[in-house]
Every structure is written in structure tokens, then in C-alpha cells.
N, C-alpha and C positions, 0 to 999 in steps of 0.2 A: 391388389394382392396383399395378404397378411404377411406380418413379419414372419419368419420360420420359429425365430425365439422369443419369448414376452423380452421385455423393455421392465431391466430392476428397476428401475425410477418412475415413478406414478407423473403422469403427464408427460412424459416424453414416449414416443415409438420407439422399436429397435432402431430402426435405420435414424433417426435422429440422435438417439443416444449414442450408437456409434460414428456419426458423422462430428457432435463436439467431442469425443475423445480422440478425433484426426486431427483436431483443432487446437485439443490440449498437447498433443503430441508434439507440434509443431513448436508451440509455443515453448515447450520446456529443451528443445531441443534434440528431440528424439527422430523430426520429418515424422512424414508419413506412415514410414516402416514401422513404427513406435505405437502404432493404432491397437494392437491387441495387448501391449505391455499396459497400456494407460488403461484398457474397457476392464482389463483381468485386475487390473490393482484398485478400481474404482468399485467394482462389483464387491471385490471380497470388502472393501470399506464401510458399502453398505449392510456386510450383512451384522453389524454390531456401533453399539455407540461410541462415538473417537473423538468426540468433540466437548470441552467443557468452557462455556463464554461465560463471560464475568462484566460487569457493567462497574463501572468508577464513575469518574467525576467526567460525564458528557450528558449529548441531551439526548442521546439515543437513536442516531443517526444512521449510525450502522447497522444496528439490527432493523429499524424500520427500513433500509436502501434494501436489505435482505430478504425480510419477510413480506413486508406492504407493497410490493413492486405491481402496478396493474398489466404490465407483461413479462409475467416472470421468464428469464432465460433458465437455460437447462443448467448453471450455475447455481442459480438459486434455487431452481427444483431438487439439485442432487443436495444442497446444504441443508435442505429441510427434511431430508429423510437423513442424513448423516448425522449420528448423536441426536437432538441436543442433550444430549446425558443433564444437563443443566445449563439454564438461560434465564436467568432473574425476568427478562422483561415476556418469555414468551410459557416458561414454564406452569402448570397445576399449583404442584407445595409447593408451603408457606410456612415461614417461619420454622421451627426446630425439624421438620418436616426437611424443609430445603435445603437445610443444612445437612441432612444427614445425605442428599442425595449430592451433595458436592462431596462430601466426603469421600461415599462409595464411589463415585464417578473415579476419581484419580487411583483408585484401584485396578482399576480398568487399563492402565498405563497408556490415558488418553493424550491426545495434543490440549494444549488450555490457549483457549483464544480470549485476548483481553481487548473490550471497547472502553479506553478514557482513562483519563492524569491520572497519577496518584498524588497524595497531598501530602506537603513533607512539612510546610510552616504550620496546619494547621488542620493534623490528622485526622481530629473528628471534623473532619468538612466531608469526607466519605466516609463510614461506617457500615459494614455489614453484619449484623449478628454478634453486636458487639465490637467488632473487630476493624480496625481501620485498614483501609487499603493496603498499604504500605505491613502491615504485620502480615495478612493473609498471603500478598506475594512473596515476600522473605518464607513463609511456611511452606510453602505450595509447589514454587519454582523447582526444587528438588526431585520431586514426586509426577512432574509430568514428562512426557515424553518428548514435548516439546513445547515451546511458550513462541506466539503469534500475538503481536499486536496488530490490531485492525483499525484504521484509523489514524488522522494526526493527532487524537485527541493521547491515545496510549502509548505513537510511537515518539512523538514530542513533547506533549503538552498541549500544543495547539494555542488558541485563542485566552483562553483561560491561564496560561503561563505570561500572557503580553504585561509587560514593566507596567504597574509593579507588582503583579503576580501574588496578590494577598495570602493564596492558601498556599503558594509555592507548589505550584502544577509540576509535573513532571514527566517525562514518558515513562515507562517499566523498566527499560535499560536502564535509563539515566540512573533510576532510583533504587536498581540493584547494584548498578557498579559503583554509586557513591554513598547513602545513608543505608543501603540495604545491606552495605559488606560484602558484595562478592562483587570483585574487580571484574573477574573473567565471566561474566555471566550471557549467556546468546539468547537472545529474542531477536525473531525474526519480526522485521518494520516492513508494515503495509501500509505506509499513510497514503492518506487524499483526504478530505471532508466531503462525502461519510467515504468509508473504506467500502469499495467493492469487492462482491460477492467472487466475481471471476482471478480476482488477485490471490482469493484463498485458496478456492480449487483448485486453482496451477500451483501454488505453491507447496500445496500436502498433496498433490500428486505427485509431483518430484520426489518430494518426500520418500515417498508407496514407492516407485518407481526406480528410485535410485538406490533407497538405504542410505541415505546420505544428507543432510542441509545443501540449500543450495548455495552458489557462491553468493556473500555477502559483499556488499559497499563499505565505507567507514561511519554510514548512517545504517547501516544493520539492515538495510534494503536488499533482497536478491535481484541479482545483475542481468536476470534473463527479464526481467520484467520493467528496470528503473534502471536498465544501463543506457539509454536514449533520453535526449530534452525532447520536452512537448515540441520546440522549434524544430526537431530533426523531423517528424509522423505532419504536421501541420499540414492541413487542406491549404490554409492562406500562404503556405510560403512561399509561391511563387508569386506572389504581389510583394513580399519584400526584397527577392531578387528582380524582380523590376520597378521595384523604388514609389512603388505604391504602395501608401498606407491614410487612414484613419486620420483623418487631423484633428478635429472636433465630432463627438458623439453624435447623430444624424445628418453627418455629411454628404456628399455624393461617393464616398471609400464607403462608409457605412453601408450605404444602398447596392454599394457592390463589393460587397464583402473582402475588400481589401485588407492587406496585414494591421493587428490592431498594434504593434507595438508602442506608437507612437502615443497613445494614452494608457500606457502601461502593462501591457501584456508582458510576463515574467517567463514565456517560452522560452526563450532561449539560456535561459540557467535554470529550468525546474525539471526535473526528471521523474519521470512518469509514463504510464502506458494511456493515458486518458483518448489519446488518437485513435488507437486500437482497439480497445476492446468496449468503450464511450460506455453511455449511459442510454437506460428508458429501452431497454431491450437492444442496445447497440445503436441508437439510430443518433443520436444528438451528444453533443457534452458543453462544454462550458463557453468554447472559442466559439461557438456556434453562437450565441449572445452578447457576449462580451470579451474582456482580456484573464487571461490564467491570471490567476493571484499567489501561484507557484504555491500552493497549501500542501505540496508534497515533499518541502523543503522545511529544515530544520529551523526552526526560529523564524519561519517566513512573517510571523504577524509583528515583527520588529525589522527585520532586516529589509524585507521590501517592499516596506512601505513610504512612501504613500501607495496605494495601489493603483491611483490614477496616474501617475508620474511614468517615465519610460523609466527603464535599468539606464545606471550611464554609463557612457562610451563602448557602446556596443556599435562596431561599425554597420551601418546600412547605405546602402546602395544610394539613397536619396540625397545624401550629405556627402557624395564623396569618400566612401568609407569601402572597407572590403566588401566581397561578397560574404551571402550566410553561409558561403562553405567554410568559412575562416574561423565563424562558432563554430560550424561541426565537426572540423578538425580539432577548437582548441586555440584560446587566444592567447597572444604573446605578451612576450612582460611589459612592453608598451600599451597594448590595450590595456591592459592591467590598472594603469596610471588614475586613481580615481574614484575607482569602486571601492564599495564598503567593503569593512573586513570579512563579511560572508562569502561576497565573489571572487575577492582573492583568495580565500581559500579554496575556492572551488577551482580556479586554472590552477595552482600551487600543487593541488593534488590531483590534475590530470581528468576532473571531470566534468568539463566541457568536453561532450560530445562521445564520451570513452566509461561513462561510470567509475565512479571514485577506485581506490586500491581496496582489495577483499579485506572483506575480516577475517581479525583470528578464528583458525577452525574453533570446532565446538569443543565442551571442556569434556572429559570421560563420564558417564556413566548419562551424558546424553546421545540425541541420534546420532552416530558414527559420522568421518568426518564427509567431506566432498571427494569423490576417489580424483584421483588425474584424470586430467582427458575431461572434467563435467562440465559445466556451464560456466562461460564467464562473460 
């Protein structure tokens, strides 16, 4: 039987396109009931361009997780008809040409979604059209409706900020609240290496949906999506509640997919939805081969490394130690005893297992703030 109505999205059916808007519903917190709010906010999105990406200092990760996917989900089908008003890596013009269409785009009073650092020791390490990274967001930031980084590459720095950081990597926040001059400045942080497609659609549906930012972490992360550790969603985690793990890479844990922590799996201090919503068309992600390397984490390519190494004193069941309910609730000042100063700050401010405290809402003359009662 034929849908009743076409399906706005090219490659999706009706009844498919509104079975992931049940999906998004859910996820942003709306349940189920929320299914015609999300299809009605999603539809009018597409009928105009909202979207403006910008490529910095990465290797292009995200937009190719986006565009290149040999099974695109209906995330990445609705992102390729939404905007791209302008995309360096996927766009026609060129040169004075594409400039003028970034131009006009933020006329539009589009969202501006950013992939990769900005360079503060060593500006012309990115340039575009003249203009270094770091000038164009101080320009720009003003003029959009909203500012999305995608990516650890834009919302930290990532791997290219790791000591000693020759061009002085930086995420977009970082480098509007401190050489950019605006203290109070909101960018919404979508890291993972590459950033997923389905992290942005939930997030600018909220957006559509609310009138509102969603609630932010103290890393500029929204809380509906990165208020969970990878250790709370983990397939394996009942082999660390019974004290099964991984001792050596092709072990007899290995062959049976035992918890990896014990060669370094960064679960249970990294937050992220990676569980959830996975890779390759939902079917696999990372733990499924090896251990999290926590790349959803601020400064992870310094803080937790080695990456083959366990976090320390993380109790496990194998040694004598709590259960993993004792992460999920939140470890005490004694557990505390020993960790670098990244994971004490992260039990200090409450986010083991609970997501960090919100950020300041947004500043005026961007999107209105989060009403009561929204996501947290």
C-alpha cells in the first residue's frame, strides 16, 4: 500500500520519515505524543536553507561521516536536503563566488555549523578567503541564529591541540570566550571523532521544537544527548558487574566479549550517546572492537592517556571494589584519591553518571533561552 502523503525527504517513505520523527521525539524528550510536533518542525525546515558549515583546521571527518555513509540513515538523508546554504567541502562556487554565498547565507538567519580548531598561535594555519579562522568567527558569531560545533575537532581542539599544540588548536567556545572577546559567548558542543549526523538533527530539532537552546553541561554539551557515560548504555557492562574483563588483547574476555576496561576503555568518565544511536547505520561503534578513548571529553588526547592504560581507581567488581552502580551514581571523595585533575573535576561537579551543571542560558539577541520544565 502507498503512503497517503509523499515523504519531504528524498529516500525515506512517509511512514519511515515519520517513524524517525517518533524517534526524535523521544529522544529530545517530547515521548511519543511529540511525533507531529517534531514531522511539522522538520518539514517546514526543509522547505528553506538553515544550515551554514564551515571546515577549520580537521581532516574532514565529519562531513565525510555525513555525506559518504554507504548506509545513509534518515539523519543524514534529512541533513543533505537541509541547507547546505554553504559547505566548503561539498559545495559548486569557488573562490569570490563562495564567498559571496556565505555571505548571503547568514542573511538567511541561519544556524552556522562549525567542523575543526581554530588556530590562535599561528592564524594563518587556517585561512579562508583571506581571512583566518579565528577573524571570520569573531565576525560571523553575531549574525547567526545559532552556532553548532560538530565534532571534537571544533568543540575542543581535539588531537591537534595535544601538548605542545604548535598552532594553538582551540575549540570555537574556547576561542570566543578568551582571544575572541566575548566571555558569554554559546556554542552548542557536539564532539565525538567524526561528530554524528543524528546528534545534529536532535539537537536543531529541539531547537524547531522548543524555541529554546537545549539545556547545556559546563562543556557546552546538551544534557539530553551527553548526560549519560558510554559505561551507563554499554552492551559489556554486565561482564564488569561480574568481574569479567579483558586482560590481554586476544584473550579468552576478548573472544567473549568481556568488559574492556581493564586495557583502557574510558566508559565510565566519557559521556556520550555512542550506545545509542552507534555508527554504520546504527549497527556497530567503537566498543564493539576495542576500548572508548573517551574523544567526547575535553582535553581527552592529554588527560587520558595512555589509551591502553585502565582510568585509575575506578572500583571493579574483580578487585574487590564497588559495583558499577557506584559510577552511575557518582564516586565519592575517596574514590577520588588519585585521579588526574580531569576526573576530579568531573566527580567535583557532579558528573559521574548525572551530566555536568547547565550552562549559562544564551545571551539576547540569540535563540531564546531553555523555558522551565525543558530538558535536563
Amino acid at each position: 500500500m502507498r503512503d497517503a502523503q509523499p515523504s519531504p525527504v528524498r529516500g525515506l517513505s512517509r511512514r519511515e520519515f515519520l517513524a524517525y520523527c517518533g524517534s526524535l521525539a523521544v529522544l529530545i524528550g517530547l515521548g511519543e505524543s511529540g511525533l507531529p510536533q517534531v514531522a511539522a518542525a522538520i518539514e517546514q525546515a526543509l522547505k528553506r536553507p538553515m544550515l551554514v558549515w564551515s571546515d577549520f583546521q580537521e581532516c574532514l571527518g565529519c562531513t565525510i561521516a555525513l555525506l559518504q555513509a554507504t548506509a545513509p540513515t534518515p539523519a543524514q538523508l534529512i541533513l543533505q536536503q537541509i541547507s547546505l546554504a554553504y559547505n566548503e567541502a561539498a559545495m559548486a562556487p569557488a573562490g569570490f563566488e563562495a564567498e559571496k554565498s556565505f555571505s548571503d547565507a547568514f542573511a538567511e538567519g541561519t544556524f552556522w555549523v562549525i567542523e575543526g580548531s581554530v588556530s590562535e598561535k599561528i592564524p594563518g594555519a587556517i585561512s579562508i578567503g583571506g581571512k583566518n579562522a579565528g577573524d571570520i568567527v569573531k565576525e560571523y558569531y553575531s549574525k547567526a541564529q545559532g552556532v553548532i560545533a560538530i565534532g571534537s575537532c571544533a568543540s575542543f581542539g581535539n588531537v591537534q591541540a595535544r601538548t605542545p599544540n604548535p598552532t594553538g588548536a582551540m575549540g570555537v567556545r574556547a576561542w570566543l570566550r578568551g582571544p575572541g572577546g566575548i566571555p558569554d559567548a554559546t556554542v552548542i558542543n557536539l564532539p565525538r571523532c567524526p561528530g554524528h549526523g543524528d546528534d545534529l538533527v536532535a539537537t536543531l530539532t529541539y531547537i524547531l521544537v522548543n524555541g529554546a537552546l537545549p539545556e547545556l553541561d559546563k562543556a557546552g554539551r546538551p544534557l539530553f544527548l551527553y548526560g549519560q557515560t558510554i559505561h551507563d548504555n554499554c552492551e559489556r557492562r554486565a561482564h564488569f558487574e561480574a568481574g569479567e574483563f579483558v586482560e590481554v588483547f586476544g584473550d579468552e574476555g576478548s573472544q567473549k566479549h568481556w568488559c574492556l576496561y581493564k586495557v583502557g576503555c574510558k566508559g565510565p568518565v566519557t559521556y556520550a550517546p555512542c550506545p545509542i544511536n552507534r555508527w554504520n547505520g546504527r549497527t556497530s561503534w567503537c566498543v564493539h572492537v576495542g576500548p572508548c578513548t573517551g574523544c567526547s571529553e575535553d582535553n581527552f588526547w592529554n588527560d587520558l592517556t595512555p589509551f591502553a592504560e585502565p582510568v585509575p581507581n575506578i572500583p571493579v567488581p574483580a578487585i574487590g571494589g564497588a559495583s558499577a552502580q557506584t559510577i552511575g551514581l557518582g564516586l565519592t571523595a575517596v574514590t577520588a584519591v588519585g585521579l588526574g585533575a580531569h576526573l576530579v573535576g568531573q566527580i567535583a561537579t557532579g558528573r559521574l553518571g548525572a551530566g555536568a551543571p547547565a550552562e549559562p542560558k544564551a545571551p539576547s539577541g540569540k535563540v531564546s533561552e531553555t523555558p522551565k520544565g525543558g530538558d535536563s
